[in-house]
C-alpha positions as CSV (number, residue, x, y, z in Angstrom):
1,X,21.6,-0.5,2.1
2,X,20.9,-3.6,4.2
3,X,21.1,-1.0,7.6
4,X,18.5,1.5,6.9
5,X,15.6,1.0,9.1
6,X,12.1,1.3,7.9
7,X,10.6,4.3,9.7
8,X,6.9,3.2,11.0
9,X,4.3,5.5,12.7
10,X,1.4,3.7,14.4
11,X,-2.3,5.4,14.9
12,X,-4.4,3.9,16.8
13,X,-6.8,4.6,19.9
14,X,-6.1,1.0,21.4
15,X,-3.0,2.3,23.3
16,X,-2.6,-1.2,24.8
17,X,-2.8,-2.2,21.1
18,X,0.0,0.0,20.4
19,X,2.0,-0.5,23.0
20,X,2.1,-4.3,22.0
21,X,2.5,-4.1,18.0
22,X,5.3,-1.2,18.7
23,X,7.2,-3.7,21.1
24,X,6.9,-6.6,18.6
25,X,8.2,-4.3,15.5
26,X,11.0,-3.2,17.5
27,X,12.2,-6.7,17.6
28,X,13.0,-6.5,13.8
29,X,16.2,-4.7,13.6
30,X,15.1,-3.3,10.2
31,X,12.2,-2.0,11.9
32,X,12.0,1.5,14.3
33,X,8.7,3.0,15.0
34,X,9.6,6.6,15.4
35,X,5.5,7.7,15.9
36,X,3.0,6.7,17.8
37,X,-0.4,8.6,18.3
38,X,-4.0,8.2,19.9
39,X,-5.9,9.9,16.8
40,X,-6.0,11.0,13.6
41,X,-6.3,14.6,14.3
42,X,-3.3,14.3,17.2
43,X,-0.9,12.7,14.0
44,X,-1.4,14.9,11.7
45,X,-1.2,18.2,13.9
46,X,1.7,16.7,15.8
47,X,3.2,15.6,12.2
48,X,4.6,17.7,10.0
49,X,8.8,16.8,8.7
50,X,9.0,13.4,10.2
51,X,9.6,11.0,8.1
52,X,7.9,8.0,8.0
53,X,8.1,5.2,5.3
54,X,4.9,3.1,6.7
55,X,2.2,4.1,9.0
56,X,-0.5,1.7,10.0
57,X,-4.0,3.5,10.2
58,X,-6.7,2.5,12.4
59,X,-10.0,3.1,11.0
60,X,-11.8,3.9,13.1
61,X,-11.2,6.4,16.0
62,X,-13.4,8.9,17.9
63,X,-11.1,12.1,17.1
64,X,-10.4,12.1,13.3
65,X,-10.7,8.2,11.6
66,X,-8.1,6.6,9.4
67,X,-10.2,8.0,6.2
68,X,-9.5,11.5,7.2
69,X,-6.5,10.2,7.7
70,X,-5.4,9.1,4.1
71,X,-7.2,12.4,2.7
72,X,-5.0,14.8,4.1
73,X,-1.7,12.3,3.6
74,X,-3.0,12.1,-0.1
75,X,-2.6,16.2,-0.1
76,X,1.1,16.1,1.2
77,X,4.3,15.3,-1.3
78,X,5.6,13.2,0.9
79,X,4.7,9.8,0.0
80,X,4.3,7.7,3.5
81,X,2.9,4.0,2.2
82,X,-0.6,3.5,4.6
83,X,-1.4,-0.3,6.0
84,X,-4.9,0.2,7.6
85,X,-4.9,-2.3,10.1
86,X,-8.5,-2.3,11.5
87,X,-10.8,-4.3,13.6
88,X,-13.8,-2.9,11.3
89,X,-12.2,-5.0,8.3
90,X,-14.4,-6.6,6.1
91,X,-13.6,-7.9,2.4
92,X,-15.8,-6.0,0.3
93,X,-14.4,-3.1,1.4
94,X,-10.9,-3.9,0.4
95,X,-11.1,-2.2,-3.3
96,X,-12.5,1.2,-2.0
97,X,-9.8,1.5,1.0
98,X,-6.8,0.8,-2.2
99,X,-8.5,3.4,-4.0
100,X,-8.5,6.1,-1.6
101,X,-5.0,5.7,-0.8
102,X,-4.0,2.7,1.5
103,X,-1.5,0.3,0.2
104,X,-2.8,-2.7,2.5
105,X,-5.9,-3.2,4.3
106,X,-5.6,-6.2,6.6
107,X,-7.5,-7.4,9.9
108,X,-6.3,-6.7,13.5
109,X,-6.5,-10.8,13.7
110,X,-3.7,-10.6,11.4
111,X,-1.0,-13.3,12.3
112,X,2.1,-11.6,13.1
113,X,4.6,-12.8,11.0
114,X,1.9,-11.9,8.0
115,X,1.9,-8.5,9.8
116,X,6.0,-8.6,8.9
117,X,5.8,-9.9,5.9
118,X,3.0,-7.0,5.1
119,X,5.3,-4.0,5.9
120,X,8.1,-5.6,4.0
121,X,6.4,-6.2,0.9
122,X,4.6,-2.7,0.9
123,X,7.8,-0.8,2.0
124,X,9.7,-2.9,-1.3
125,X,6.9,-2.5,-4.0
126,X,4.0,-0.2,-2.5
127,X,1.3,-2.7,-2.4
128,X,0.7,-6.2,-0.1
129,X,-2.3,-8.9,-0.6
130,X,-2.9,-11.6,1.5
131,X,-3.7,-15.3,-0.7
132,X,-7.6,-14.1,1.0
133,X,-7.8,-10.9,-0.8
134,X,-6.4,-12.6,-3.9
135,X,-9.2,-15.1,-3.5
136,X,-11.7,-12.0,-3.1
137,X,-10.3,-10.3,-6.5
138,X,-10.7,-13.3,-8.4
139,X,-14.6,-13.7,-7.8
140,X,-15.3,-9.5,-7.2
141,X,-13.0,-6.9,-8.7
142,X,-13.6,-7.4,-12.4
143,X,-17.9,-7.1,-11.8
144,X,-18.1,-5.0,-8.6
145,X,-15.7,-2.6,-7.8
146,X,-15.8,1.1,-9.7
147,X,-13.3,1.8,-12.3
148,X,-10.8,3.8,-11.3
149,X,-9.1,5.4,-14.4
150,X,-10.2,8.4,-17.3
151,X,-7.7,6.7,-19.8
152,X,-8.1,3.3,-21.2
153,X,-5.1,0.5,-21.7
154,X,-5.1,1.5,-25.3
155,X,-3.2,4.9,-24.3
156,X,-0.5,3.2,-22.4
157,X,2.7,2.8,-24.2
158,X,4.4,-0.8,-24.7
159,X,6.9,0.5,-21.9
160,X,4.3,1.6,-19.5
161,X,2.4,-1.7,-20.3
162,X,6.0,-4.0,-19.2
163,X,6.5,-1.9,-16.5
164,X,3.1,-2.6,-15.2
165,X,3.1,-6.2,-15.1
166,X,6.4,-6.8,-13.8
167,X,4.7,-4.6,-11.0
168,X,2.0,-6.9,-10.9
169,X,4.8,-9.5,-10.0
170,X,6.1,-7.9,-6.7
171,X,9.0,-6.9,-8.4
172,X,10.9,-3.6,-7.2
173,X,12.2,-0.5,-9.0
174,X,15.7,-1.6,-9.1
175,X,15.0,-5.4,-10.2
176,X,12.4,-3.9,-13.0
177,X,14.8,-1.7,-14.0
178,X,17.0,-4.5,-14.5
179,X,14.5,-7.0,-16.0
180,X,13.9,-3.7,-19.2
181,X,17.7,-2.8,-19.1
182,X,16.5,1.2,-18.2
183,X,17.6,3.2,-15.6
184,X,15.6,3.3,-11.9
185,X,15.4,6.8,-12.7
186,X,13.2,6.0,-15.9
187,X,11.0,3.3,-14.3
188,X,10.1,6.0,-12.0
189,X,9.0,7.8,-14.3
190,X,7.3,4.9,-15.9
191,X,5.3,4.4,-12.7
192,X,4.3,8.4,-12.2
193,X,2.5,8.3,-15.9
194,X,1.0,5.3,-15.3
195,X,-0.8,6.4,-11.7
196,X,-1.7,9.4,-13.5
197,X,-3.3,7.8,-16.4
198,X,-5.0,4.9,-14.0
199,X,-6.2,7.7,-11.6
200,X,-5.1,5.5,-8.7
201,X,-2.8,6.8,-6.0
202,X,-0.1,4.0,-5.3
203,X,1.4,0.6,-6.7
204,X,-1.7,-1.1,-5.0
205,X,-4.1,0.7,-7.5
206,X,-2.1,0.1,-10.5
207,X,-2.6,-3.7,-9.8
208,X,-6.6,-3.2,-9.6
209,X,-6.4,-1.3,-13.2
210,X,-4.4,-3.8,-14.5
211,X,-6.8,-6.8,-14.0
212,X,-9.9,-4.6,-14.5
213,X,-8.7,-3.6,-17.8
214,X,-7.4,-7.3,-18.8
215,X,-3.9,-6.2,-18.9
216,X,-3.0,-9.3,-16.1
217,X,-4.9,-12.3,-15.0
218,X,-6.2,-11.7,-11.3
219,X,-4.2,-15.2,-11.2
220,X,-0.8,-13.5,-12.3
221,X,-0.9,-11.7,-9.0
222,X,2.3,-12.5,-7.5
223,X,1.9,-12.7,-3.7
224,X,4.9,-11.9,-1.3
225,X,5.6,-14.4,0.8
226,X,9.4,-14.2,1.6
């Protein structure tokens, strides 16, 4: 298990950008970025089988922007986890990029090893915030940001409910699994009602419907920091 690489696909119209984020990646032996591309529109007609685990998405670009981007990805059965990684970055934006589809939204400033630390924990359990964004969901998401879901927490089941805050903790699919005594197979399953009834797209919106609806304390959040 411990030698499968984590497939990454860049977009981004910065090629020295690219160039330089691709040859620090590749210094992760865990790591291979297997796609690169200048635009939106050149990924997804040059992409069709490849398969890619984690792409980070520029925002914005002049032929096809990282929001056209996520729409058409969103389409696809495939489920490639999204990192926008974009110089157009601001904080009160971060709720509406989870919601339509990216699993992390972090500044081009990032520090590196954050940037590492990012990919791991979004490749392990589908979302990644930085202690920053926690910060930001403490003081905004309950008040501000539009709820996402048609169901309330009433209609989760006590199963769904555990399964959701041991998500909330950063735990994965096999260690939940574990923590319930069910089967991976199950907590799967667990996970696909609960985005359907949440009316998010990925781990990273479950978290937001969880502290909107009081299920976790923005403060349980637990942060990935290996």
């Amino acid at each position: 298990m411990e030698n499968i690489k984590i497939k990454i696909g860049i977009v981004d119209d910065d090629l020295l950008f690219v160039q330089l984020l691709k040859n620090y990646i590749e210094q992760n032996d865990r790591y291979e970025v297997v796609k690169t591309s200048k635009s939106g529109n050149a990924f997804l007609n040059e992409t069709e089988s490849e398969n890619i685990d984690i792409l980070i998405l520029d925002l914005r670009m002049s032929d096809g922007d990282g929001l056209e981007v996520m729409a058409a990805l969103s389409q696809k059965t495939a489920e490639t986890k999204i990192i926008v990684l974009s110089s157009f970055y601001r904080r009160s934006f971060m709720g509406q990029m989870l919601k339509m589809g990216a699993h992390a939204f972090l500044p081009k400033e990032i520090d590196l090893d954050e940037m590492s630390n990012a990919i791991n924990a979004v490749y392990t359990n589908g979302h990644y915030f930085s202690q920053e964004q926690v910060t930001v969901l403490r003081g905004q998401l309950s008040n501000k940001l539009p709820q996402f879901h048609s169901y309330s927490k009433d209609d989760l089941t006590e199963r769904e409910l555990d399964v959701l805050k041991l998500i909330c903790q950063q735990l994965s699919t096999k260690e939940i699994a574990e923590s319930l005594f069910i089967s991976s197979k199950t907590v799967e399953t667990h996970k696909t009602n609960l985005m359907i009834k949440a009316c998010v797209k990925n781990m990273a919106g479950l978290v937001i419907y969880a502290v909107q609806n009081n299920i976790v304390n923005v403060n349980e959040i637990v942060l990935f920091d290996k």
